[in-house]
Every structure is written in structure tokens, then in C-alpha cells.
FIKOLZA-1660 file (N, C-alpha, C; in steps of 0.1 Angstrom, whole numbers, plus 5000, padded with zeros to 4 digits):
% residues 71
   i   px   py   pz ch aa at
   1 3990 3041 3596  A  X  N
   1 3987 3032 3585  A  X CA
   1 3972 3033 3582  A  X  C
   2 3967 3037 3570  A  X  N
   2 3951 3033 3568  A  X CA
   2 3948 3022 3565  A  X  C
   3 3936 3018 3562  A  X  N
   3 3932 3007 3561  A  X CA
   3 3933 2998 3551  A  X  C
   4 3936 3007 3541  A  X  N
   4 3936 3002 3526  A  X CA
   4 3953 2997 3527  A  X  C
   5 3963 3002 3534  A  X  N
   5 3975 3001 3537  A  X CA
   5 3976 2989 3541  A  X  C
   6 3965 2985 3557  A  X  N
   6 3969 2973 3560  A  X CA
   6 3973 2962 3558  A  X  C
   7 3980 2950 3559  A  X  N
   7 3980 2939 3557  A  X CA
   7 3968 2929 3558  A  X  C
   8 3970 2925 3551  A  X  N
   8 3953 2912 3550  A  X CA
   8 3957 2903 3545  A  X  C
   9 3947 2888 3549  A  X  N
   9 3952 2878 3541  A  X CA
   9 3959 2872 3552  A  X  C
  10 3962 2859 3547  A  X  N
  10 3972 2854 3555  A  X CA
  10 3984 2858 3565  A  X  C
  11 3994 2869 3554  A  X  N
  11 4003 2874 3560  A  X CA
  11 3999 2886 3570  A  X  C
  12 3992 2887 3574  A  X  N
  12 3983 2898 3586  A  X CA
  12 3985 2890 3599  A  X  C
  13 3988 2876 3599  A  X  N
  13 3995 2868 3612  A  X CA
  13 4005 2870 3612  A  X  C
  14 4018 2870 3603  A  X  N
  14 4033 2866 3604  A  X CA
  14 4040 2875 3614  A  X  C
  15 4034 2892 3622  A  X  N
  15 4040 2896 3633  A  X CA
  15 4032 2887 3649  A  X  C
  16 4023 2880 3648  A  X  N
  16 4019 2873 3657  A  X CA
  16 4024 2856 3658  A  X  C
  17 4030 2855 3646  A  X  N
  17 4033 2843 3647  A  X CA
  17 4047 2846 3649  A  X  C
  18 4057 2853 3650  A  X  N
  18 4070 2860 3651  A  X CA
  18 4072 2859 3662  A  X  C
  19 4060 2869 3668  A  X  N
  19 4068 2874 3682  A  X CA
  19 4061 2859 3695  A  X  C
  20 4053 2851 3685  A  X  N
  20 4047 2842 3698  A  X CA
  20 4058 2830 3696  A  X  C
  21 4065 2822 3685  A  X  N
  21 4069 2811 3686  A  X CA
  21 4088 2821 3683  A  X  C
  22 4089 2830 3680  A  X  N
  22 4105 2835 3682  A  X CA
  22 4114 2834 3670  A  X  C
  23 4103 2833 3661  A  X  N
  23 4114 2826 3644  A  X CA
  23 4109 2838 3637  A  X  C
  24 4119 2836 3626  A  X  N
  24 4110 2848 3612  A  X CA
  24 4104 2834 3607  A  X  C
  25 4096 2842 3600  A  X  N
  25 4089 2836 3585  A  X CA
  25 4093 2828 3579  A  X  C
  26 4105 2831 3572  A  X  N
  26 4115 2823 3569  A  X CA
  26 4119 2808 3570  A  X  C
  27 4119 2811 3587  A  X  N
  27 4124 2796 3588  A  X CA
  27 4112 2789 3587  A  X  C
  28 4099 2795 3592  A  X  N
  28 4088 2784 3586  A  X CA
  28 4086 2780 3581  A  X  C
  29 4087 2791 3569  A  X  N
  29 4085 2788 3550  A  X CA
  29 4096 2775 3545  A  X  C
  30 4105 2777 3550  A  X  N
  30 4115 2762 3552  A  X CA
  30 4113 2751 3548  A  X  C
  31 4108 2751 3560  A  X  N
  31 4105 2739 3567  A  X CA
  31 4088 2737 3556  A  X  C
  32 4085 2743 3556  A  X  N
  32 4068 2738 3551  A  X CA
  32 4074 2734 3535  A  X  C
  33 4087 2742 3528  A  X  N
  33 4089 2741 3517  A  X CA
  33 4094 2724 3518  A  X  C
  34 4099 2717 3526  A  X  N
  34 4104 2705 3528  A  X CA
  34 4094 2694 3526  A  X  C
  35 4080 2698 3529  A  X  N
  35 4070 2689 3526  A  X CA
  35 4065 2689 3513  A  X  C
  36 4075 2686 3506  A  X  N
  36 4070 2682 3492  A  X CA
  36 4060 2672 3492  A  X  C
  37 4053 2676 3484  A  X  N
  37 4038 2667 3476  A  X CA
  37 4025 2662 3492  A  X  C
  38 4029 2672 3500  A  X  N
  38 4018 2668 3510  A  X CA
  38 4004 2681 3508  A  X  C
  39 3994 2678 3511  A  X  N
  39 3984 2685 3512  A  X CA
  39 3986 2697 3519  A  X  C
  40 3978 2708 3518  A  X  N
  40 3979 2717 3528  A  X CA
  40 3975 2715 3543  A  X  C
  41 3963 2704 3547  A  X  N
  41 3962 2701 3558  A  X CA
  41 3967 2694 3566  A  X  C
  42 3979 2682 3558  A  X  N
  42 3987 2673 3562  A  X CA
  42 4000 2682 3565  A  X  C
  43 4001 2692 3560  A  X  N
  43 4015 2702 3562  A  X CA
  43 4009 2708 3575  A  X  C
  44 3996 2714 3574  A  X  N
  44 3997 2721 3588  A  X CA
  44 3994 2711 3602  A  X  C
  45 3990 2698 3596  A  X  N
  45 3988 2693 3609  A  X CA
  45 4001 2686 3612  A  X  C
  46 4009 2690 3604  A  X  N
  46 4028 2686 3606  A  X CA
  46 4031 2698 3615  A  X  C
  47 4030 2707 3614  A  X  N
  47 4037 2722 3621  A  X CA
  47 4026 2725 3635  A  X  C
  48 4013 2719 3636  A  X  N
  48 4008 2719 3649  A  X CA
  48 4019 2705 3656  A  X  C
  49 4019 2696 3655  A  X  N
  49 4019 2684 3660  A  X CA
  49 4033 2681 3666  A  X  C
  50 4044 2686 3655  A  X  N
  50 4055 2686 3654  A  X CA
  50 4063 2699 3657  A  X  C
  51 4059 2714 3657  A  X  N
  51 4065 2726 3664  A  X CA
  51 4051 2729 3668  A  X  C
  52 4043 2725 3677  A  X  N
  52 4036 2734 3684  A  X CA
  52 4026 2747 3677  A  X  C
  53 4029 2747 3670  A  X  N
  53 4020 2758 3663  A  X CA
  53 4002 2758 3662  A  X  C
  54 3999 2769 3669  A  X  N
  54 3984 2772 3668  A  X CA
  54 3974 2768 3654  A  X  C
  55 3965 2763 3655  A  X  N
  55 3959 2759 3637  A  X CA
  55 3955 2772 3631  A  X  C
  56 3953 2783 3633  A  X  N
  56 3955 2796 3625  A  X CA
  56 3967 2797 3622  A  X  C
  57 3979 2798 3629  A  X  N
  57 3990 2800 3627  A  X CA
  57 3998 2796 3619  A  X  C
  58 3993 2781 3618  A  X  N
  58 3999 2774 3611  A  X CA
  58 3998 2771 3596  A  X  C
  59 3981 2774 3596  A  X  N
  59 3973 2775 3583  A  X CA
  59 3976 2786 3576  A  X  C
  60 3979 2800 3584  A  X  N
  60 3986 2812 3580  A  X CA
  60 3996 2811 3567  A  X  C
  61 4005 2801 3576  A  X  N
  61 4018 2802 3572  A  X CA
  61 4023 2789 3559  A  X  C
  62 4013 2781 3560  A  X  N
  62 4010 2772 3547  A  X CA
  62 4006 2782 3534  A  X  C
  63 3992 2782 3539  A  X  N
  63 3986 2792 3526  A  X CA
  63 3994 2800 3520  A  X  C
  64 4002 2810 3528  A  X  N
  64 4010 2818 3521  A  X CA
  64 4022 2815 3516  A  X  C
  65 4028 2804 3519  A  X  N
  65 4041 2798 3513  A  X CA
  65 4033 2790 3500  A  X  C
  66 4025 2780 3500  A  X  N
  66 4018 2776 3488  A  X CA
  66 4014 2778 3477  A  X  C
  67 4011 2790 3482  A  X  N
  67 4011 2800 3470  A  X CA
  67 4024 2803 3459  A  X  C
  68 4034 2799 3464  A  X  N
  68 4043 2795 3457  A  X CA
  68 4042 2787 3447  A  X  C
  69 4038 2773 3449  A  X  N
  69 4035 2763 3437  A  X CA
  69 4028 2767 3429  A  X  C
  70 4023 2774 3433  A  X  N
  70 4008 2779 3415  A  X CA
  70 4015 2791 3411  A  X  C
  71 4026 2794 3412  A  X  N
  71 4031 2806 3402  A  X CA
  71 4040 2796 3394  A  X  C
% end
């Protein structure tokens, strides 16, 4: 893969956040989709607090699901 190929951005965690906590993507995006009308930092400090998740990890996986609401 070159470099211009690589993944960047948020989703450049989702094979580290896979293989460390055992879920797809998926099921995180879920669960983050569940927190209607909370902030981004009130959502990730839900997914540290309440599944253990690293604060990159977890920020990872907000950002990139959120990105949803603005389309």
C-alpha cells in the first residue's frame, strides 16, 4: 500500500480498536448512534467510562460516526 493509499483520519484506528476490544465498528457506531443529542465529549466519555475504551479510541470512533449528522 503507498502512502497516498493509506488510511488517515480517524478511521486509521478502527483495525486497532477491532483487534484490542473484539467488536467491529459497527457495533460501536451503534451504540454511539444511541446517544442522541449528547456532545461529542459526553459520548466519548460514555464509551471510556462505560465499555472501557481508550480516549483515542474512543474519540476515533465518535468523530467518525458524527460525521454522519452533518450530511
Amino acid at each position: 500500500m503507498s502512502e497516498s493509499e493509506k488510511v488517515k483520519g480517524p478511521a486509521s484506528y478502527f483495525p486497532s480498536i477491532e483487534k484490542t476490544y473484539g467488536r467491529p465498528i459497527s457495533y460501536w457506531q451503534e451504540i454511539i448512534r444511541t446517544q442522541e443529542g449528547k456532545a461529542h465529549m459526553q459520548i466519548v466519555a460514555f464509551l471510556k467510562e462505560t465499555h472501557g475504551l481508550g480516549h483515542g479510541h474512543a474519540n476515533a470512533l465518535v468523530a467518525a460516526t458524527l460525521v454522519e449528522r452533518k450530511s
